[in-house]
C-alpha positions as CSV (number, residue, x, y, z in Angstrom):
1,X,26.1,-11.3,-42.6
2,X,29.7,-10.7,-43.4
3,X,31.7,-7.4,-43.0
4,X,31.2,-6.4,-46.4
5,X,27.6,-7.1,-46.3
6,X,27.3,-5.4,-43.2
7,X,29.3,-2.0,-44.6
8,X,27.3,-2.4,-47.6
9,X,23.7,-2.2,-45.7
10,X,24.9,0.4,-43.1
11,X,26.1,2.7,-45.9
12,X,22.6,1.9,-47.8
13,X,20.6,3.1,-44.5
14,X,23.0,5.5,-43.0
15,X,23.0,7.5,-47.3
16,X,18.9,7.8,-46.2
17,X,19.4,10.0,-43.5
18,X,22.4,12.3,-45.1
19,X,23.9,12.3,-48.5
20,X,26.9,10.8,-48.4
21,X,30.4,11.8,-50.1
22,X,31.6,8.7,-52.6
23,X,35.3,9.8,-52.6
24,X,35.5,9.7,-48.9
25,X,33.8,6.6,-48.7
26,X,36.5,5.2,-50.7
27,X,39.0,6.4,-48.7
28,X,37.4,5.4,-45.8
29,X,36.9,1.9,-47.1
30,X,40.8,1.9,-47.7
31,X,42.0,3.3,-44.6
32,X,39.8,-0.2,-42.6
33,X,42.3,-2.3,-44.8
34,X,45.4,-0.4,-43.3
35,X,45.6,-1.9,-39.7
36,X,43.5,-3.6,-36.7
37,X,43.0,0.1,-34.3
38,X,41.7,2.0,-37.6
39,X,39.4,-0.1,-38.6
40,X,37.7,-0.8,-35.3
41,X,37.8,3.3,-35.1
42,X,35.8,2.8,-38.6
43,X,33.2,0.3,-37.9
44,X,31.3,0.6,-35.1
45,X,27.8,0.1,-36.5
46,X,29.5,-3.6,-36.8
47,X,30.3,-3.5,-33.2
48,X,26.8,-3.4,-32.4
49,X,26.0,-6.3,-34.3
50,X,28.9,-8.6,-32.9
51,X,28.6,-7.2,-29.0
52,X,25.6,-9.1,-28.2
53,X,26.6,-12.2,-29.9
54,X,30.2,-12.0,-28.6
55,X,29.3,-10.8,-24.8
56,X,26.0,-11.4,-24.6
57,X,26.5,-11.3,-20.4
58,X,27.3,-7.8,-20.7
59,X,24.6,-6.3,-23.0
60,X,22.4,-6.8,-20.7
61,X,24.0,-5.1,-17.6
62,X,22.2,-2.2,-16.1
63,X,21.5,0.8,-19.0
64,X,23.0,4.2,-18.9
65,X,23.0,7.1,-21.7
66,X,26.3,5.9,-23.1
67,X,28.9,7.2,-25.8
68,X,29.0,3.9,-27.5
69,X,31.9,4.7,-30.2
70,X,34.5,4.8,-27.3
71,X,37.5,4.3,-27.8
72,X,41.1,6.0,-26.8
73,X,41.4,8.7,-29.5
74,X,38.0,10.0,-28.4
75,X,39.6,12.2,-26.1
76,X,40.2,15.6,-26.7
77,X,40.0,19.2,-24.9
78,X,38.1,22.6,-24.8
79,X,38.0,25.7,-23.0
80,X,34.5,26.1,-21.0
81,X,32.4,29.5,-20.0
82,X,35.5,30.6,-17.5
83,X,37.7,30.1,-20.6
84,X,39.4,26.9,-18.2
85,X,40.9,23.9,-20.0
86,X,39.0,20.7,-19.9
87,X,39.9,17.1,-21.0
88,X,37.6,14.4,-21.4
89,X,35.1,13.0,-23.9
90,X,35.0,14.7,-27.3
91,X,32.6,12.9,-29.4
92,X,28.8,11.7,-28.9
93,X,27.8,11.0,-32.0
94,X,26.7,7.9,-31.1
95,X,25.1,8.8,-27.9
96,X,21.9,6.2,-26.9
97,X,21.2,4.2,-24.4
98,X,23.2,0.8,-23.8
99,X,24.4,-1.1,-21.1
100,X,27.3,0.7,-19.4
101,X,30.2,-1.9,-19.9
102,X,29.7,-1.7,-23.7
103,X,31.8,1.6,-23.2
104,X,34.1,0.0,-20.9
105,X,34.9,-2.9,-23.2
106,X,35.3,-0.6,-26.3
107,X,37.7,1.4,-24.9
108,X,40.0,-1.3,-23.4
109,X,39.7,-3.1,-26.7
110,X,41.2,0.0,-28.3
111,X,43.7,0.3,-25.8
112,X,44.7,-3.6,-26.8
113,X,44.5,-2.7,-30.6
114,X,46.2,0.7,-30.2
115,X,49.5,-1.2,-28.1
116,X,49.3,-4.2,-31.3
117,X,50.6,-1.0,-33.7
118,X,53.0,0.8,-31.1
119,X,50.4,3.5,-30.8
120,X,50.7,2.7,-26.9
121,X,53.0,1.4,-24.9
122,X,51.1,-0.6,-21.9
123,X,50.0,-4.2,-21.8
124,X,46.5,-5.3,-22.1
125,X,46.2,-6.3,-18.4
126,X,47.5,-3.0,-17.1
127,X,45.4,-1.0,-19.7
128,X,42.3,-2.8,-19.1
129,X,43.1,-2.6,-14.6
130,X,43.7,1.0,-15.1
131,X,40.4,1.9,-17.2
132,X,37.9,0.2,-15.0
133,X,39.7,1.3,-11.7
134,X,39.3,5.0,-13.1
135,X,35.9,4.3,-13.5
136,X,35.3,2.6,-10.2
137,X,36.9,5.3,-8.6
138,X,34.5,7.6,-10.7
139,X,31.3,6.0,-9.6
140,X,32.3,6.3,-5.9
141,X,33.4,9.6,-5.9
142,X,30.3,11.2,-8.1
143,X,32.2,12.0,-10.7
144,X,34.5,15.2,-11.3
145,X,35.6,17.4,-14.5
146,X,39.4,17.1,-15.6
147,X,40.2,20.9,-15.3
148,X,44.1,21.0,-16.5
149,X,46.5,23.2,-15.1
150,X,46.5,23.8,-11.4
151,X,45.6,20.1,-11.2
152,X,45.9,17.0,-13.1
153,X,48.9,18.3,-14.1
154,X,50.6,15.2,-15.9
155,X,47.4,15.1,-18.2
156,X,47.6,18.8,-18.5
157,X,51.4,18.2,-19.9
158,X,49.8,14.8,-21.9
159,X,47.9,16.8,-24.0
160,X,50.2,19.8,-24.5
161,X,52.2,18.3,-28.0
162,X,53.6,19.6,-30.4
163,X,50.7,18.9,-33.1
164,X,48.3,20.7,-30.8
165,X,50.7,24.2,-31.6
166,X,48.8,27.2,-32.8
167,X,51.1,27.1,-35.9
168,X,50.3,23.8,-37.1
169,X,46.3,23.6,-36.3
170,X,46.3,26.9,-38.3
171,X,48.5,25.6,-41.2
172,X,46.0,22.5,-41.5
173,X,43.2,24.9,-41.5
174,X,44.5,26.9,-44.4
175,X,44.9,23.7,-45.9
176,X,41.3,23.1,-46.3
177,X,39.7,22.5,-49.0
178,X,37.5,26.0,-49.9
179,X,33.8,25.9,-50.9
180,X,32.3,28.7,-53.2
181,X,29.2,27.1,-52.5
182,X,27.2,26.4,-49.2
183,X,24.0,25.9,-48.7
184,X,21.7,27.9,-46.8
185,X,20.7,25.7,-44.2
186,X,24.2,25.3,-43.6
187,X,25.2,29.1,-43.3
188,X,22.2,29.5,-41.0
189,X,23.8,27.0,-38.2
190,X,26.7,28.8,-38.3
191,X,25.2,31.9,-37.3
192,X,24.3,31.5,-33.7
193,X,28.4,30.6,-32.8
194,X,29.8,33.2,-34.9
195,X,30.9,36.6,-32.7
196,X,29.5,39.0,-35.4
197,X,27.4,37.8,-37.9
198,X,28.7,40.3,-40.4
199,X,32.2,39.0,-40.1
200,X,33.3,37.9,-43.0
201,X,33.1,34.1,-43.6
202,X,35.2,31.8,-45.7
203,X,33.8,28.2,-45.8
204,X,36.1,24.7,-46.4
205,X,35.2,21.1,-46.2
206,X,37.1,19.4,-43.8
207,X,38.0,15.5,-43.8
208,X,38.2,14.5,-39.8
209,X,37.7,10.9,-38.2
210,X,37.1,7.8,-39.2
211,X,33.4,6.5,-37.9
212,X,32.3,9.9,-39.9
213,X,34.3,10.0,-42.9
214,X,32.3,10.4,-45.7
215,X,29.6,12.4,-44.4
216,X,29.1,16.2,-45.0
217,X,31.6,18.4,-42.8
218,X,31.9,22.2,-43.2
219,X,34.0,24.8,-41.2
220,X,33.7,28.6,-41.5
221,X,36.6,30.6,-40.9
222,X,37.2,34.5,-40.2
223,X,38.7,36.8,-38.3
224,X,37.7,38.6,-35.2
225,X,38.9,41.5,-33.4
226,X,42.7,40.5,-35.0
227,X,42.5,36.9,-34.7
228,X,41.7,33.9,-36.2
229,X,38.1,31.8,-35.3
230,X,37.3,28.7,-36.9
231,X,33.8,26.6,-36.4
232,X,32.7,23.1,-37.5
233,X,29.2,22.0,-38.3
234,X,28.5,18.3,-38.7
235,X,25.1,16.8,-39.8
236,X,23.9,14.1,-36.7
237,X,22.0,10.8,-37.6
238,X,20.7,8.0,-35.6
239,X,23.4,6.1,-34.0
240,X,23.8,3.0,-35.5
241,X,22.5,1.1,-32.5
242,X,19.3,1.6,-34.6
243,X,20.6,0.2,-37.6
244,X,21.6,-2.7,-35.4
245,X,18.7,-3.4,-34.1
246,X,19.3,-2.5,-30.4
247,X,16.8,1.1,-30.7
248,X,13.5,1.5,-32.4
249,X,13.9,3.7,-35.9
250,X,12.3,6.5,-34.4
251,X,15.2,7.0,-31.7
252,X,16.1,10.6,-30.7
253,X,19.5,11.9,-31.5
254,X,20.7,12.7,-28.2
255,X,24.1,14.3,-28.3
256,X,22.6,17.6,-26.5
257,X,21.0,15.5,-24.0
258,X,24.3,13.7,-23.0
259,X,26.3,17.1,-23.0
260,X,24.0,18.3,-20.6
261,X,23.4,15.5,-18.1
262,X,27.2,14.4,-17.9
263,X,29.3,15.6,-14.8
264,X,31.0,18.2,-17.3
265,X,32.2,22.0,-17.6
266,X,30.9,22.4,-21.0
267,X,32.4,24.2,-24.1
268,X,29.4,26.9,-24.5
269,X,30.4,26.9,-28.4
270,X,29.3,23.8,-28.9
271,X,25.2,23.9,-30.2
272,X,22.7,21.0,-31.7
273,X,20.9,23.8,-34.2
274,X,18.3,21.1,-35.5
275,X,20.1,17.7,-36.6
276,X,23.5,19.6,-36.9
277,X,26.3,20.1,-33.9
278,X,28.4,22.8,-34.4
279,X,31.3,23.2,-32.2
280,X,34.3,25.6,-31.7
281,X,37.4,24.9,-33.2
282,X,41.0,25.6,-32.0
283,X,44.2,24.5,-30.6
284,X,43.1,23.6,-27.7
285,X,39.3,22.7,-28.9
286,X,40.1,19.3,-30.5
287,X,40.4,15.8,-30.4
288,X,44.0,14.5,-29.4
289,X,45.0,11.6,-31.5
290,X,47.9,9.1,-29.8
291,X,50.2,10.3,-32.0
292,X,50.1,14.0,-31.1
293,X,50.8,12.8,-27.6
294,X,54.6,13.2,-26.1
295,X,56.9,10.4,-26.3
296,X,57.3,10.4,-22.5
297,X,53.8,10.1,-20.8
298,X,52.1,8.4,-18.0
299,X,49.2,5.8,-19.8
300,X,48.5,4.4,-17.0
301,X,47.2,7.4,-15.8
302,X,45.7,8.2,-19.1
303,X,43.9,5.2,-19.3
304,X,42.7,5.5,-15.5
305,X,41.6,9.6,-16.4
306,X,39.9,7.6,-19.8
307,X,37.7,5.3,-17.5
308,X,37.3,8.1,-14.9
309,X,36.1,10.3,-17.7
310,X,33.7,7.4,-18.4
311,X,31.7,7.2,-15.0
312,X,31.3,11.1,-15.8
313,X,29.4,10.6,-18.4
314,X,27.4,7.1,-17.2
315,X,26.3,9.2,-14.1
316,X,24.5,11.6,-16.4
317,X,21.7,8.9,-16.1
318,X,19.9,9.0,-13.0
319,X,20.3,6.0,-10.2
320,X,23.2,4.6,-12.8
321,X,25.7,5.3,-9.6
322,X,24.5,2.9,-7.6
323,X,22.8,0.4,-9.9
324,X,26.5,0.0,-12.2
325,X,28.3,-0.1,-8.6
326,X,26.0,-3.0,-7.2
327,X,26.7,-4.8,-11.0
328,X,30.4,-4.2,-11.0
329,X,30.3,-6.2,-7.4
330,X,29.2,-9.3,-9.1
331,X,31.8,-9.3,-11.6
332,X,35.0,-11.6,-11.8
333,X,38.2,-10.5,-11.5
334,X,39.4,-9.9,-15.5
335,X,36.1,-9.7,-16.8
336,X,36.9,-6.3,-18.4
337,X,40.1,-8.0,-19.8
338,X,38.3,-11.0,-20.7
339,X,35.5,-9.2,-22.5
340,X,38.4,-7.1,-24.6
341,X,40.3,-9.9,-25.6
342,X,37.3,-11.4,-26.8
343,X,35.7,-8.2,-28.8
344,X,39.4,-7.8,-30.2
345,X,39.4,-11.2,-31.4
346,X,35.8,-10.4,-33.3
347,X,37.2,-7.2,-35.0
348,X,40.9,-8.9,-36.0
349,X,38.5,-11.7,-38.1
350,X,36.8,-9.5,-39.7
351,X,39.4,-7.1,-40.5
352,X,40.9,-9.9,-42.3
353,X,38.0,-10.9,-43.9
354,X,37.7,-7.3,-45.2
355,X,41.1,-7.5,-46.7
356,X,40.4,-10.8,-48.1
357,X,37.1,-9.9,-49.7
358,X,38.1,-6.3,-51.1
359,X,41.5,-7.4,-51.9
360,X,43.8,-5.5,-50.4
């Protein structure tokens, strides 16, 4: 099966479990033809097919409730009960359970594909060293939140750019396109996160992502108390693991479970209400793409927080500490590297065969 083919039959099964948008597809199906980091952003129900086949070694190291669509612009922050800033994970759509160096390998792949177009600045070595010595680390220490400000300042500066400006997320929210129709199920969602649920409410559809894009995304925006609120409600689906095989049909969708069980200071606006998440959305309750990042930044330490940020999440699943730790010990030096090189190599052929076969 070929990458069209493979897009093709994902689309078919993934249109069963919610109705998806033809004009976003498109655009979606475009945007893969642009460059190598998009496009692996894009496809992950491919990854699952190639991983075993490409690393079969490391599918079947030890299991842990993983993210599985990692990858370095899967980052973002939020502001938990205390109203603290947090870093770390920002999407689990995908959330099932894999071995744990499928997350590991993902996200130094991206790291490798993001440095091909410039969108970082660190060698493949160095990115891939930094990641699993964050997560390491991670493992052996239990785990710990990334609260910015009084500490982990550098990150705290990292992800203070000048995209991330109440000015400009407010601009891009106005720029939204508005919906004079919404359906009831999808007002009803909203309800729970909303401060008064007689505010008034005006609803927009709202184009975000990549892995997503083409699926049904609303946000409901009003004012409260003199300011501005926005929310976001997403529908959820299986993760493709399913599709892929690697997860019987039946499998639970199990963002809320990962939220919960990760070593995290959760946002308390963000709610599974039936198969839909709805989250808070802000300035500072968003995902941080590479290019909102300063020019001057430290990714070293950005990749190590990334891997860090990693264990936090793998040591949501009980006895994963000590089983990953004992795994990691049998590994060669450069496996990580290795294993990204060799996943990057998988995505670049058939990114080219996607060009070739839709002709772009």
């Amino acid at each position: 099966m070929n990458i069209v083919q493979a897009t093709r039959d994902y689309e078919h099964w993934l249109n069963k479990h919610t109705p998806l948008i033809p004009a976003e597809r498109r655009s979606k199906h475009i945007a893969m033809a642009g460059s190598l980091f998009p496009f692996l952003r894009a496809t992950f129900y491919r990854w699952m097919q190639l991983w075993p086949e490409v690393c079969p070694g490391l599918s079947r190291a030890p299991r842990v409730l993983a993210v599985g669509d990692l990858h370095v612009e899967n980052f973002g922050t939020w502001r938990d009960i205390e109203g603290r800033l947090v870093w770390g994970v920002n999407d689990f759509d995908e959330a099932i359970p894999l071995a744990y160096t499928i997350d590991l390998v993902r996200l130094a792949t991206s790291a490798l594909l993001a440095a091909e177009v410039e969108a970082l600045c660190i060698d493949a070595r160095c990115s891939a060293e930094a990641i699993l010595e964050g997560y390491t680390d991670g493992l052996r220490a239990g785990g710990k939140p990334f609260l910015l400000g009084e500490k982990n300042k550098r990150l705290w500066e990292m992800a203070q750019g000048e995209l991330r400006s109440p000015a400009i997320f407010w601009k891009k929210m106005d720029s939204l396109k508005k919906l004079t129709k919404v359906p009831a199920e999808v007002r009803r969602v909203f309800l729970p996160l909303l401060q008064d649920p007689k505010m008034q409410i005006t609803f927009a559809h709202r184009i975000a992502g990549l892995g997503s894009l083409g699926r049904q995304r609303y946000v409901a925006l009003g004012v409260w108390r003199g300011g501005r609120i926005a929310r976001e409600a997403k529908p959820l689906v299986p993760s493709a693991a399913v599709w892929a095989g690697h997860a019987n049909d039946g499998a639970a969708i199990l963002y809320q479970r990962i939220l919960d069980k990760s070593v995290r200071c959760v946002d308390p606006f963000v709610h599974m209400e039936g198969n839909w998440i709805v989250r808070r959305l802000s300035p500072d309750c968003s995902r941080i793409e590479l290019s909102a990042l300063p020019i001057k930044r430290d990714e070293m330490r950005l990749l190590y927080s990334m891997g860090w940020e990693t264990a936090n999440v793998h040591l949501g699943t009980s006895g994963a500490r000590d089983r990953v730790l004992a795994d990691l010990k049998k590994r060669d030096a450069g496996w990580l590297l290795k294993a990204a090189r060799q996943m990057a190599k998988a995505v670049a052929s058939d990114w080219k065969d996607w060009r070739r076969l839709k002709g772009r």
